[in-house]
N, CA, C and O atoms as a CHARMM CRD file, in Angstrom:
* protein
*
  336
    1    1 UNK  N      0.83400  -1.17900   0.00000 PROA 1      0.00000
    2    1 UNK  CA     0.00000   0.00000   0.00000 PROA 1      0.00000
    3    1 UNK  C      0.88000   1.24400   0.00000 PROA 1      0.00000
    4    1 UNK  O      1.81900   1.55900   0.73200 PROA 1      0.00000
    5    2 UNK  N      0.41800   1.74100  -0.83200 PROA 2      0.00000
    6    2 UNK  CA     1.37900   3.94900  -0.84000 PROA 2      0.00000
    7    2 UNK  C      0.76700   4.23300   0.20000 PROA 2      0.00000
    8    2 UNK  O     -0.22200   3.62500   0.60800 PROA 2      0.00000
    9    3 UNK  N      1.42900   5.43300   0.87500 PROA 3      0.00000
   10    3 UNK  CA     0.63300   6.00700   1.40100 PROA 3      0.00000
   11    3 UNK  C      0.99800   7.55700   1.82700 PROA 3      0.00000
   12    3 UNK  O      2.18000   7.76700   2.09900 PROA 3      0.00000
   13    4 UNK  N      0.21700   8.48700   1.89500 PROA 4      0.00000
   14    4 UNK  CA     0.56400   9.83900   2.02700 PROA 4      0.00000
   15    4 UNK  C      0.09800  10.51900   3.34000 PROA 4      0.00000
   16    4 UNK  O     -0.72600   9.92800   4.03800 PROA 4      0.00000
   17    5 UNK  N      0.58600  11.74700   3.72200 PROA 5      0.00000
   18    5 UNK  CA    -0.00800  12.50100   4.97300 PROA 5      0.00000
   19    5 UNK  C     -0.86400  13.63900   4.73200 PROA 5      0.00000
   20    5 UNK  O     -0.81600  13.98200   3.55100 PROA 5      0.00000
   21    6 UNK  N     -1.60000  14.31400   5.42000 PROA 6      0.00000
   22    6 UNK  CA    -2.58200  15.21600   5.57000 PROA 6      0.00000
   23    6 UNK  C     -2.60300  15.72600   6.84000 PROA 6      0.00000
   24    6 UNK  O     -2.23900  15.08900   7.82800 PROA 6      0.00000
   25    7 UNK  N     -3.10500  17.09300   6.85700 PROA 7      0.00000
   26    7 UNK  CA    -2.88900  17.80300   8.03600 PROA 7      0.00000
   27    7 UNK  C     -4.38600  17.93600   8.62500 PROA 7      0.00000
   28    7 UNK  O     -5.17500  18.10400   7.69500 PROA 7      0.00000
   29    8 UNK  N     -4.87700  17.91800   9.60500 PROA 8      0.00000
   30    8 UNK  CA    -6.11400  18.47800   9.97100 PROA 8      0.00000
   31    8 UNK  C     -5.66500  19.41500  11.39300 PROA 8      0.00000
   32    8 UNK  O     -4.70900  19.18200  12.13300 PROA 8      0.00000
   33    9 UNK  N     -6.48700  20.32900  11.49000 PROA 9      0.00000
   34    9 UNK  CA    -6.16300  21.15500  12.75400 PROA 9      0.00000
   35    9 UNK  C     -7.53200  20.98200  13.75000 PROA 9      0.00000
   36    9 UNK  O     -8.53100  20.75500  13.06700 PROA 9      0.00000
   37   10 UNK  N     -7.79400  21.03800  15.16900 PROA 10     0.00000
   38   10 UNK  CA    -8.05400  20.88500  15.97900 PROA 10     0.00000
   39   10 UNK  C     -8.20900  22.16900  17.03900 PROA 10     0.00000
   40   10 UNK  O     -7.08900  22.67700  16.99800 PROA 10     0.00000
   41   11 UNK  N     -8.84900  22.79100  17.77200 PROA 11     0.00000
   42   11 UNK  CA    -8.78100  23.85800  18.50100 PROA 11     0.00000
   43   11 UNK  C     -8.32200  23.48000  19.82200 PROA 11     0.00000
   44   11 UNK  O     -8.30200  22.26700  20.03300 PROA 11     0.00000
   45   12 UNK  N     -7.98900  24.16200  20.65800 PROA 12     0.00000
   46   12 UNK  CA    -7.57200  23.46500  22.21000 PROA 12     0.00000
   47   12 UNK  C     -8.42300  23.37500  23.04900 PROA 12     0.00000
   48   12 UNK  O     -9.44200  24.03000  22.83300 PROA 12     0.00000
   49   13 UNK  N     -8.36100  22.57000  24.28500 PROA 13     0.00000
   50   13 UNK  CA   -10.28800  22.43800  24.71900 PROA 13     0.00000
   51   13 UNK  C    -10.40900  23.66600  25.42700 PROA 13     0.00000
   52   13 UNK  O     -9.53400  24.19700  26.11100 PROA 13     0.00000
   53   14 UNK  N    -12.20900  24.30300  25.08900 PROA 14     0.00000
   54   14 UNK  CA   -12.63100  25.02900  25.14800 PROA 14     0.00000
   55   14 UNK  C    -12.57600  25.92700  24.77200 PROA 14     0.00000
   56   14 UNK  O    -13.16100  26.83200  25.36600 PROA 14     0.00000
   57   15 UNK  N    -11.60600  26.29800  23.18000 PROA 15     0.00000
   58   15 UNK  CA   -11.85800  27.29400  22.17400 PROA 15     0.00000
   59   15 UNK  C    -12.46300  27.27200  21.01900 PROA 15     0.00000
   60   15 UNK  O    -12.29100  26.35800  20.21200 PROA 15     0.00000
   61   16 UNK  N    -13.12700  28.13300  20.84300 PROA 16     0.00000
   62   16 UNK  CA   -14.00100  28.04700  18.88400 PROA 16     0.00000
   63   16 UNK  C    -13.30800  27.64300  17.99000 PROA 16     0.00000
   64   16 UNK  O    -12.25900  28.28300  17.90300 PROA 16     0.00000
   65   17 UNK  N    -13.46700  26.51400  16.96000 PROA 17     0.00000
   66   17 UNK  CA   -12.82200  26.47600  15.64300 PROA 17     0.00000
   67   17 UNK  C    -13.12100  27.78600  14.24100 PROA 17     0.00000
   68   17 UNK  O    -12.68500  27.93300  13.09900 PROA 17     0.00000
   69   18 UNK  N    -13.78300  28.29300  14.84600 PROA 18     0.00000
   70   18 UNK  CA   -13.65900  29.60500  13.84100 PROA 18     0.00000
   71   18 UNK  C    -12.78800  30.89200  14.72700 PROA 18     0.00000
   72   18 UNK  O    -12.50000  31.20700  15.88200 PROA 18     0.00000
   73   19 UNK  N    -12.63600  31.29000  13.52900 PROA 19     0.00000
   74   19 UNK  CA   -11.69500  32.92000  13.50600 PROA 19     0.00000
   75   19 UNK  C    -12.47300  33.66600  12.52600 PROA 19     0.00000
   76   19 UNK  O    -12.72900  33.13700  11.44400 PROA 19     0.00000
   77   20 UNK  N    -12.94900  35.05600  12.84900 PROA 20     0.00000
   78   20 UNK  CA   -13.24900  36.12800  12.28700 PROA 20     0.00000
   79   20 UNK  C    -12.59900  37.06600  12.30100 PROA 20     0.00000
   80   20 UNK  O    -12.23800  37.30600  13.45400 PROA 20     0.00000
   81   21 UNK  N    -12.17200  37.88800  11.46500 PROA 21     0.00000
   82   21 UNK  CA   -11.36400  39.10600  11.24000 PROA 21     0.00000
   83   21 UNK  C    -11.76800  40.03300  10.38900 PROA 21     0.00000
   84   21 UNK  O    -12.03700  39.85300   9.20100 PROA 21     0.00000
   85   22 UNK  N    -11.83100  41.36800  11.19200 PROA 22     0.00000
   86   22 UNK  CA   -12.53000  41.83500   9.99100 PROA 22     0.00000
   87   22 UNK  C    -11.34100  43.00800   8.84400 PROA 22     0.00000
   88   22 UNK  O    -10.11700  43.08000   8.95100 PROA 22     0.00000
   89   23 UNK  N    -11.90900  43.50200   8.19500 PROA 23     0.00000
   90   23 UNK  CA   -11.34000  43.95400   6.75300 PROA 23     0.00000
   91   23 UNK  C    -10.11900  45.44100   7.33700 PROA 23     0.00000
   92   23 UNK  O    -10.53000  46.53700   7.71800 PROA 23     0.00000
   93   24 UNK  N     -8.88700  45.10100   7.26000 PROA 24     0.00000
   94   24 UNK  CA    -7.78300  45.58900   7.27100 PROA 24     0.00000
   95   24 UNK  C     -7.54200  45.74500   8.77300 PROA 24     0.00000
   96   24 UNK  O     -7.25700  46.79100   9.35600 PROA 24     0.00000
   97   25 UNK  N     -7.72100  44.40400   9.35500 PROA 25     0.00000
   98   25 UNK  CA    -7.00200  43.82500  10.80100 PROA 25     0.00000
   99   25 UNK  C     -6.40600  42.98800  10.45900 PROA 25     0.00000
  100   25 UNK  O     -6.38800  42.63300   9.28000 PROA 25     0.00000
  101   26 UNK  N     -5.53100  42.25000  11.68200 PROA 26     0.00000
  102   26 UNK  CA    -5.04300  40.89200  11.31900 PROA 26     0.00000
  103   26 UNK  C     -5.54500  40.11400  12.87100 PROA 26     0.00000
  104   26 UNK  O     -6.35500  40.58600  13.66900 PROA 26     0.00000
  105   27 UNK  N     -5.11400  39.35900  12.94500 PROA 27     0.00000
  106   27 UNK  CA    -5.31400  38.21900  14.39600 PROA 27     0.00000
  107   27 UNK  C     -4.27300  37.34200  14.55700 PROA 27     0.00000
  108   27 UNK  O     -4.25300  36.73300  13.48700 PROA 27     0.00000
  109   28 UNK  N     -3.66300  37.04200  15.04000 PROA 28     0.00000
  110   28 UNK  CA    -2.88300  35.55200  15.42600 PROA 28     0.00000
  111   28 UNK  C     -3.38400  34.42100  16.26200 PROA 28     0.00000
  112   28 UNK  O     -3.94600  34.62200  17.33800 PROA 28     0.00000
  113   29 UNK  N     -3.15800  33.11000  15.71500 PROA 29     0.00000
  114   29 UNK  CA    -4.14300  32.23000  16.19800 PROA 29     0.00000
  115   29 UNK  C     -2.78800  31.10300  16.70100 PROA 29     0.00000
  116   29 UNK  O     -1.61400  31.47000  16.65900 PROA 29     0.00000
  117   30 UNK  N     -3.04000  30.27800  16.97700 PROA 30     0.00000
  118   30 UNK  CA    -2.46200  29.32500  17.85000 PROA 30     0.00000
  119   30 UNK  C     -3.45200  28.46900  17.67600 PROA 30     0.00000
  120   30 UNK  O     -4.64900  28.62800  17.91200 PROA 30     0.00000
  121   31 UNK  N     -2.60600  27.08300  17.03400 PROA 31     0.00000
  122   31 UNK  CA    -3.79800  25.56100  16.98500 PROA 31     0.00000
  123   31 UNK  C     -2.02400  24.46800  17.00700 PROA 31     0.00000
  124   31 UNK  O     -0.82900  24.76200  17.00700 PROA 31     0.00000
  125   32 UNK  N     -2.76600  23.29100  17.02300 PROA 32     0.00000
  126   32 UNK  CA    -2.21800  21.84000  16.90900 PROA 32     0.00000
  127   32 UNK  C     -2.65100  21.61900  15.99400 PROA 32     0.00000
  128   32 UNK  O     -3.86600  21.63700  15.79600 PROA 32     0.00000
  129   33 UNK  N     -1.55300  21.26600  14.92200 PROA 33     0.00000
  130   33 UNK  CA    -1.72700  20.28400  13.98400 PROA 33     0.00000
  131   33 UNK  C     -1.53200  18.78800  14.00700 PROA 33     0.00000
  132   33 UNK  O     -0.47000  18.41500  14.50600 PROA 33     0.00000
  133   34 UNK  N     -2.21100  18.02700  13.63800 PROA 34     0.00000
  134   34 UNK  CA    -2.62500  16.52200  14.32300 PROA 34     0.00000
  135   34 UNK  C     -1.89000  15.85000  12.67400 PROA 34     0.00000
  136   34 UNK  O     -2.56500  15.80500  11.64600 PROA 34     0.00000
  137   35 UNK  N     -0.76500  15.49500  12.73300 PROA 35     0.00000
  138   35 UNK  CA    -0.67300  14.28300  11.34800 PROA 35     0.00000
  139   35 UNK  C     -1.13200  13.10600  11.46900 PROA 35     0.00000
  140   35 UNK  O     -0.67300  12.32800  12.30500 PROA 35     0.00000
  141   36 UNK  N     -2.31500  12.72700  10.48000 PROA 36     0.00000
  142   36 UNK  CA    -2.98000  11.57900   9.92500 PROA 36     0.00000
  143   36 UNK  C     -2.33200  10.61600   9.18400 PROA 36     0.00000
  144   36 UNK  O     -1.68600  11.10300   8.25700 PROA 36     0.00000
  145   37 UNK  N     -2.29700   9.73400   9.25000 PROA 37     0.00000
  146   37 UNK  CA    -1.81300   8.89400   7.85500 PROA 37     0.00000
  147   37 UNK  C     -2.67100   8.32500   7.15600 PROA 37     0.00000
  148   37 UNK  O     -3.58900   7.89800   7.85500 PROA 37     0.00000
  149   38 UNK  N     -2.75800   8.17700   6.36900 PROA 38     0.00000
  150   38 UNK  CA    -3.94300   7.60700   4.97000 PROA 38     0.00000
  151   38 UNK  C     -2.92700   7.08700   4.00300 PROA 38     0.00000
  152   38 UNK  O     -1.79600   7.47800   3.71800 PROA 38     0.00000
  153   39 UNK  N     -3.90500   5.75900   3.44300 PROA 39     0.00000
  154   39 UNK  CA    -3.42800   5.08300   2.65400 PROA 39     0.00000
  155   39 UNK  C     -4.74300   4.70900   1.42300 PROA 39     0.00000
  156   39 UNK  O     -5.97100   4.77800   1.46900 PROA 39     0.00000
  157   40 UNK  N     -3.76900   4.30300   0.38000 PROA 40     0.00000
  158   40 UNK  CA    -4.54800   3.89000  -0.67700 PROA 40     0.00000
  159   40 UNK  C     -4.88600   2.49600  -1.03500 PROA 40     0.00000
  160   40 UNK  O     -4.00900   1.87700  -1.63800 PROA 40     0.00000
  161   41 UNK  N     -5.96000   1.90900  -0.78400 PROA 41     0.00000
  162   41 UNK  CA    -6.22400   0.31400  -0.68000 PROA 41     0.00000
  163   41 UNK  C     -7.04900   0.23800  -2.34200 PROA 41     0.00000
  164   41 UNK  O     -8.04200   0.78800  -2.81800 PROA 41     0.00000
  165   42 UNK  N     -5.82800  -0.94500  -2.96000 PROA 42     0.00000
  166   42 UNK  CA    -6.62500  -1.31700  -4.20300 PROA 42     0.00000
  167   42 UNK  C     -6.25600  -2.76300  -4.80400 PROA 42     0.00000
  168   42 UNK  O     -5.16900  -3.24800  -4.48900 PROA 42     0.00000
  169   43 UNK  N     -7.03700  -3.39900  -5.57500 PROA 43     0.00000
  170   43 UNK  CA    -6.77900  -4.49800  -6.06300 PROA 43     0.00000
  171   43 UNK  C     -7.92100  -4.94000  -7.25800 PROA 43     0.00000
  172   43 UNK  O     -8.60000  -4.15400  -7.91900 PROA 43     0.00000
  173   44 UNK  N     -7.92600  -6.15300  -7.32300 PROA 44     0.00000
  174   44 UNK  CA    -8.90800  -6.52400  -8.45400 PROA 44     0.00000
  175   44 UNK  C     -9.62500  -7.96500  -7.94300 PROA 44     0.00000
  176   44 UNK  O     -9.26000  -8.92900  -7.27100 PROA 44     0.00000
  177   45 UNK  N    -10.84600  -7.55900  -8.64400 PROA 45     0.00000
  178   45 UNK  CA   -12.07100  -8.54300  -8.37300 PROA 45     0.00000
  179   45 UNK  C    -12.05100  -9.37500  -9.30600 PROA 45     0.00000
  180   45 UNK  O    -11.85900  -9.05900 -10.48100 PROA 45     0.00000
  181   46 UNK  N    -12.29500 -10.82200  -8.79900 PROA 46     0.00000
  182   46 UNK  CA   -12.50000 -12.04600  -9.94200 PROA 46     0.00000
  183   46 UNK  C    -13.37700 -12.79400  -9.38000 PROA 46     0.00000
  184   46 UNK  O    -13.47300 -12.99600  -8.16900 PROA 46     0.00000
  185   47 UNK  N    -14.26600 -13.37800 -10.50300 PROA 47     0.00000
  186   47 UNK  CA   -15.25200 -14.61800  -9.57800 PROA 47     0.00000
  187   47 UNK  C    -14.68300 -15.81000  -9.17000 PROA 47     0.00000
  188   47 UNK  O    -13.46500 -15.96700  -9.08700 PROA 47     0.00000
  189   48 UNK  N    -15.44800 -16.59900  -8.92900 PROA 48     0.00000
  190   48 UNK  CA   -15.03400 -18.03000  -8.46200 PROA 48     0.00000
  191   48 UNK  C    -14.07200 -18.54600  -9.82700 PROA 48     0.00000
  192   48 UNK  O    -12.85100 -18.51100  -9.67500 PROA 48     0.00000
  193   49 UNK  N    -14.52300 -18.92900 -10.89500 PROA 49     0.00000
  194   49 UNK  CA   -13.84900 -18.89900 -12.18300 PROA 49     0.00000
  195   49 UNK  C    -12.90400 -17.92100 -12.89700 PROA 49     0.00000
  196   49 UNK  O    -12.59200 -17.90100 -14.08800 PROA 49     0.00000
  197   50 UNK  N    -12.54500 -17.16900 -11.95900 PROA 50     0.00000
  198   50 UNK  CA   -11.21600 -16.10100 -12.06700 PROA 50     0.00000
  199   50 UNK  C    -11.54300 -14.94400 -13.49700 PROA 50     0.00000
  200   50 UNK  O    -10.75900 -14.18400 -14.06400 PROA 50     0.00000
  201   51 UNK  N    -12.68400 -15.14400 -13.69400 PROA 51     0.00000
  202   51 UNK  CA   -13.34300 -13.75600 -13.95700 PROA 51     0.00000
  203   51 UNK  C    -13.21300 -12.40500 -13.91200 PROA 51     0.00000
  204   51 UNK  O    -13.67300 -11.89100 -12.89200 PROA 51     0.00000
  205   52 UNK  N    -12.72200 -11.67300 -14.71500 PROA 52     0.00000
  206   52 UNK  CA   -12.57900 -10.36000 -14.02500 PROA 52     0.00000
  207   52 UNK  C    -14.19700  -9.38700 -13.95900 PROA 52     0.00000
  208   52 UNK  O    -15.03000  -9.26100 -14.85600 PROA 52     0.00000
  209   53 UNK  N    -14.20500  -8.92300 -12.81500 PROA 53     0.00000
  210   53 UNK  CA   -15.78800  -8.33700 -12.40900 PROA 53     0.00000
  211   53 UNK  C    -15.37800  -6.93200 -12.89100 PROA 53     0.00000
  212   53 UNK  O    -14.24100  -6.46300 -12.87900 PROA 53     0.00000
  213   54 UNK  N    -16.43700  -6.38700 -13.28900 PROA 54     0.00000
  214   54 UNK  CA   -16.58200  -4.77500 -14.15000 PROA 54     0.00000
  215   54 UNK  C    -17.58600  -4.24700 -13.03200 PROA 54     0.00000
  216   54 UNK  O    -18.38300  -5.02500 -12.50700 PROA 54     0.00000
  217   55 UNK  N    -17.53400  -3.15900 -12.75200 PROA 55     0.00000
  218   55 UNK  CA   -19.18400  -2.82200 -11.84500 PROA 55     0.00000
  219   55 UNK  C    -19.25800  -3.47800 -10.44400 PROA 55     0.00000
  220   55 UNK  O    -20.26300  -3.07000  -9.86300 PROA 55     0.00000
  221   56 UNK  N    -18.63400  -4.24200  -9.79400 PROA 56     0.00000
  222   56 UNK  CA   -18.22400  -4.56900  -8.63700 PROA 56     0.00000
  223   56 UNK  C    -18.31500  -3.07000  -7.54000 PROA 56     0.00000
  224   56 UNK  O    -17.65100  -2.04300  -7.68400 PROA 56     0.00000
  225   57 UNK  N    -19.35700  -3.36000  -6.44400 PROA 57     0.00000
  226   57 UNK  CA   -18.97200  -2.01300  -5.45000 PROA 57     0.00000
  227   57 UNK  C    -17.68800  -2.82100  -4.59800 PROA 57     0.00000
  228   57 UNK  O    -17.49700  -4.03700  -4.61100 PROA 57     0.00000
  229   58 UNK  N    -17.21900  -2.22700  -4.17200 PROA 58     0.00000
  230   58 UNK  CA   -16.20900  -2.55000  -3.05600 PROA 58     0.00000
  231   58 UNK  C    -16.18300  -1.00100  -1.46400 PROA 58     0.00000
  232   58 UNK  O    -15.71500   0.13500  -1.54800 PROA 58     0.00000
  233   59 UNK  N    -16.75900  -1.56000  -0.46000 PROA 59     0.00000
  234   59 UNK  CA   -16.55000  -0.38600   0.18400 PROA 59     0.00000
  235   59 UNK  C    -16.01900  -1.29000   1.48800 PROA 59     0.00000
  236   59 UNK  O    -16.14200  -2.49300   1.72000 PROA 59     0.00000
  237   60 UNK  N    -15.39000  -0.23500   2.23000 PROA 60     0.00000
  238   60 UNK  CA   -14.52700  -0.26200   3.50900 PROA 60     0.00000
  239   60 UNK  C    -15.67300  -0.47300   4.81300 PROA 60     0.00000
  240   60 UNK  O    -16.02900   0.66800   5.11100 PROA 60     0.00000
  241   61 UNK  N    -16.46200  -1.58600   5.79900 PROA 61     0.00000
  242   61 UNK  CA   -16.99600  -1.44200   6.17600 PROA 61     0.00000
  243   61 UNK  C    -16.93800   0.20600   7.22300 PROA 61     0.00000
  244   61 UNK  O    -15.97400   0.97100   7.27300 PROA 61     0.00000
  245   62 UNK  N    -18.03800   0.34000   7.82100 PROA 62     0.00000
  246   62 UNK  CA   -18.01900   1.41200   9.07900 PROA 62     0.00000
  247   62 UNK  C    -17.21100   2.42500   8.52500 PROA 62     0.00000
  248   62 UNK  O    -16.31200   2.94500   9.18600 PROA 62     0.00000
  249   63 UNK  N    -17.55100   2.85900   6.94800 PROA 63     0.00000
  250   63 UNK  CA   -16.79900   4.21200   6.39300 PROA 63     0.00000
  251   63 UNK  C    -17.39100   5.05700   5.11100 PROA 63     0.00000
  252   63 UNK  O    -17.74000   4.42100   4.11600 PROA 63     0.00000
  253   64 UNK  N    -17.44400   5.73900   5.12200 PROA 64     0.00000
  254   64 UNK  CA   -17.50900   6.45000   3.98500 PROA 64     0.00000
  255   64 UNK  C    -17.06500   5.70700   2.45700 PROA 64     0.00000
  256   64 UNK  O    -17.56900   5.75400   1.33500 PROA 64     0.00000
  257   65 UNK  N    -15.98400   5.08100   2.97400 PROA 65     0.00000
  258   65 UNK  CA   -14.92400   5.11300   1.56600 PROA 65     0.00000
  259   65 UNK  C    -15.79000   3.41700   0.66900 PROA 65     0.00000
  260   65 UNK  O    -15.97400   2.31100   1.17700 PROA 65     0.00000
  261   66 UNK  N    -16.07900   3.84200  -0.56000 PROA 66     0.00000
  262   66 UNK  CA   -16.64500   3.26500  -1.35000 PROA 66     0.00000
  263   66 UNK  C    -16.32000   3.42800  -3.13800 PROA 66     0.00000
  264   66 UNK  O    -16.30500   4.57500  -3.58600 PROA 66     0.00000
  265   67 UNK  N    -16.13000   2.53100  -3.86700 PROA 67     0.00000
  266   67 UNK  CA   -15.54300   2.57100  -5.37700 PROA 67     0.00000
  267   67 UNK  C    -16.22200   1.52500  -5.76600 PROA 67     0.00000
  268   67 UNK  O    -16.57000   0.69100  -4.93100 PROA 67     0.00000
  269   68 UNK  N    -16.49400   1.40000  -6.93900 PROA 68     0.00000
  270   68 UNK  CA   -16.87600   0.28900  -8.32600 PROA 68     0.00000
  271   68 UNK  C    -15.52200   0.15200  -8.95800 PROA 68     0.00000
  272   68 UNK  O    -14.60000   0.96400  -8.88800 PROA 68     0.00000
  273   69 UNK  N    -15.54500  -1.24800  -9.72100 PROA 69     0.00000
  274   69 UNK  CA   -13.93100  -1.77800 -10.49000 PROA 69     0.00000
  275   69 UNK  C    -14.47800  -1.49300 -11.56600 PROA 69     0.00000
  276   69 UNK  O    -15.67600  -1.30100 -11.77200 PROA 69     0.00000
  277   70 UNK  N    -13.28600  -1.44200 -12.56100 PROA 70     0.00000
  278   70 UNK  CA   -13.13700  -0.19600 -13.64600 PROA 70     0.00000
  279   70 UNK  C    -13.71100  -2.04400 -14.53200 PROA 70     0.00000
  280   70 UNK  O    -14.28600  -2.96600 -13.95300 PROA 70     0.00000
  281   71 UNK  N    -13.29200  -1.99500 -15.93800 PROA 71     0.00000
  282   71 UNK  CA   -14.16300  -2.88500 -16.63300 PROA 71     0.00000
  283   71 UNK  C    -13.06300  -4.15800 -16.73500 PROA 71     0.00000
  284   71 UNK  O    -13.40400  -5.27100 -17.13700 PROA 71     0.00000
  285   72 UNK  N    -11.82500  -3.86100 -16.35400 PROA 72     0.00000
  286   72 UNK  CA   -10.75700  -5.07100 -15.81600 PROA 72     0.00000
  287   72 UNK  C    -10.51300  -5.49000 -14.71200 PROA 72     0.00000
  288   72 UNK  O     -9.54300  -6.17600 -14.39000 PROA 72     0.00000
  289   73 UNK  N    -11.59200  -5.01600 -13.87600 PROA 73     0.00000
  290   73 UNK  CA   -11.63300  -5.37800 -12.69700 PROA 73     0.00000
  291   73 UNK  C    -11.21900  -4.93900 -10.64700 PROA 73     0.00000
  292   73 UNK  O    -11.28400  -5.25700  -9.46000 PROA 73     0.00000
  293   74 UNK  N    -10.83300  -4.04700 -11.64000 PROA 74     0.00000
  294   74 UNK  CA    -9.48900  -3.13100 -10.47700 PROA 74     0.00000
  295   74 UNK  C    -10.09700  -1.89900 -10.11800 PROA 74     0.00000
  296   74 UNK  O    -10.66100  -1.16500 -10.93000 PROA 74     0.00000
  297   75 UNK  N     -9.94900  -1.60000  -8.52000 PROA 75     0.00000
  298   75 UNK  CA   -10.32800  -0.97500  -7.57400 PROA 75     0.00000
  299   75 UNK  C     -9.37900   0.07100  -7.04300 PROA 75     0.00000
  300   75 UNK  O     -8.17500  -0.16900  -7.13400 PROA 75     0.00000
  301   76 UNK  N     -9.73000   1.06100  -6.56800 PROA 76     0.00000
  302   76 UNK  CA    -8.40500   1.47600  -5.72500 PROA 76     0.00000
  303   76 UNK  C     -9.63100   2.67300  -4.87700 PROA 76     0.00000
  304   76 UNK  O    -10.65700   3.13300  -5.37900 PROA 76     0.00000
  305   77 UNK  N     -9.14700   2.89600  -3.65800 PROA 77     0.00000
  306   77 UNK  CA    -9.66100   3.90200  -2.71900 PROA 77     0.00000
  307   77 UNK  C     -8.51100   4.72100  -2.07900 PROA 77     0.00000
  308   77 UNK  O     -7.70500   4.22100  -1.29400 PROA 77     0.00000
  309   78 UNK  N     -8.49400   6.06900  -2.48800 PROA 78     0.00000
  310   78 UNK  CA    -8.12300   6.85000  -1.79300 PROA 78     0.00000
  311   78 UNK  C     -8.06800   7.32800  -0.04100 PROA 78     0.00000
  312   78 UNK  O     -9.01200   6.75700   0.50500 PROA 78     0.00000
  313   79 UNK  N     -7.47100   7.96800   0.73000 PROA 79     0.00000
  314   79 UNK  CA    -7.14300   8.30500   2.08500 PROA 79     0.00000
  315   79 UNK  C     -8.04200   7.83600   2.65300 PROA 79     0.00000
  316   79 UNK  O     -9.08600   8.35600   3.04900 PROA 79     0.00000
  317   80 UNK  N     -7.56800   6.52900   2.73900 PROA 80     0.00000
  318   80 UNK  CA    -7.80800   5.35800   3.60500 PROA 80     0.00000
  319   80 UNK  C     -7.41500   5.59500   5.31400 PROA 80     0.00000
  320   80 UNK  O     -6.33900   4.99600   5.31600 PROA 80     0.00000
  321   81 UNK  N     -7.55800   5.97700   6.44800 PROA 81     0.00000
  322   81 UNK  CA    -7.06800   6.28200   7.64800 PROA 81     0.00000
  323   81 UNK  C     -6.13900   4.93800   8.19900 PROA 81     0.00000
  324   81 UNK  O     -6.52400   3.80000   7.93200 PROA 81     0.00000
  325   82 UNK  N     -5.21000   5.11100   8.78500 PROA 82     0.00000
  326   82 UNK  CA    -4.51900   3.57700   9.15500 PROA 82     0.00000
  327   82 UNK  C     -5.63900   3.39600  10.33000 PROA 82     0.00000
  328   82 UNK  O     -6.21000   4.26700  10.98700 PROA 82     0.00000
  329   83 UNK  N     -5.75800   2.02300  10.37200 PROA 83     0.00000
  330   83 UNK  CA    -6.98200   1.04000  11.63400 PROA 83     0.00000
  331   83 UNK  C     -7.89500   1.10900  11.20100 PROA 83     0.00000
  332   83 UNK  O     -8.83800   0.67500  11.86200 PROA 83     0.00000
  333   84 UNK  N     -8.12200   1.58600  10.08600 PROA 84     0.00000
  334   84 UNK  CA    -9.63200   1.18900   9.43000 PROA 84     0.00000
  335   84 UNK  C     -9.93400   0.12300   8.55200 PROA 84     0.00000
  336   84 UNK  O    -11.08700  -0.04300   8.15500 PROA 84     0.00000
């Protein structure tokens, strides 16, 4: 599996995740950035008779992440979270 990073930010407990500023101010903010890892899970579908499946869903249980195989059979899903 490849796999790449992404940033998400987080507020500290008991501050707003928004910032407003208005027009020719500035603000300085202070957050944690949390690195994720995500990966890309892919392969190919065949039947019992080694078939290649076209139109196949394939999804990640307990997730969002869901794809159909292309018409040779092959899948791939993008930022995959590691433990999922």
């Amino acid at each position: 599996m490849a796999g790449f990073c992404h940033f998400t930010s987080k507020p500290f407990e008991g501050t707003e995740p928004s910032v407003g500023v208005t027009e020719g101010n500035t603000t300085n903010q202070i957050f944690v950035l949390e690195l994720i890892s995500t990966y890309t899970v892919s392969g190919t579908v065949k039947d019992a008779d080694e078939k290649l499946l076209q139109n196949a869903t394939i999804a990640i249980e307990g997730t969002d992440h869901s794809t159909t195989t292309d018409a040779q059979g092959n899948y791939s899903i993008d930022g995959v979270e590691e433990g999922t």
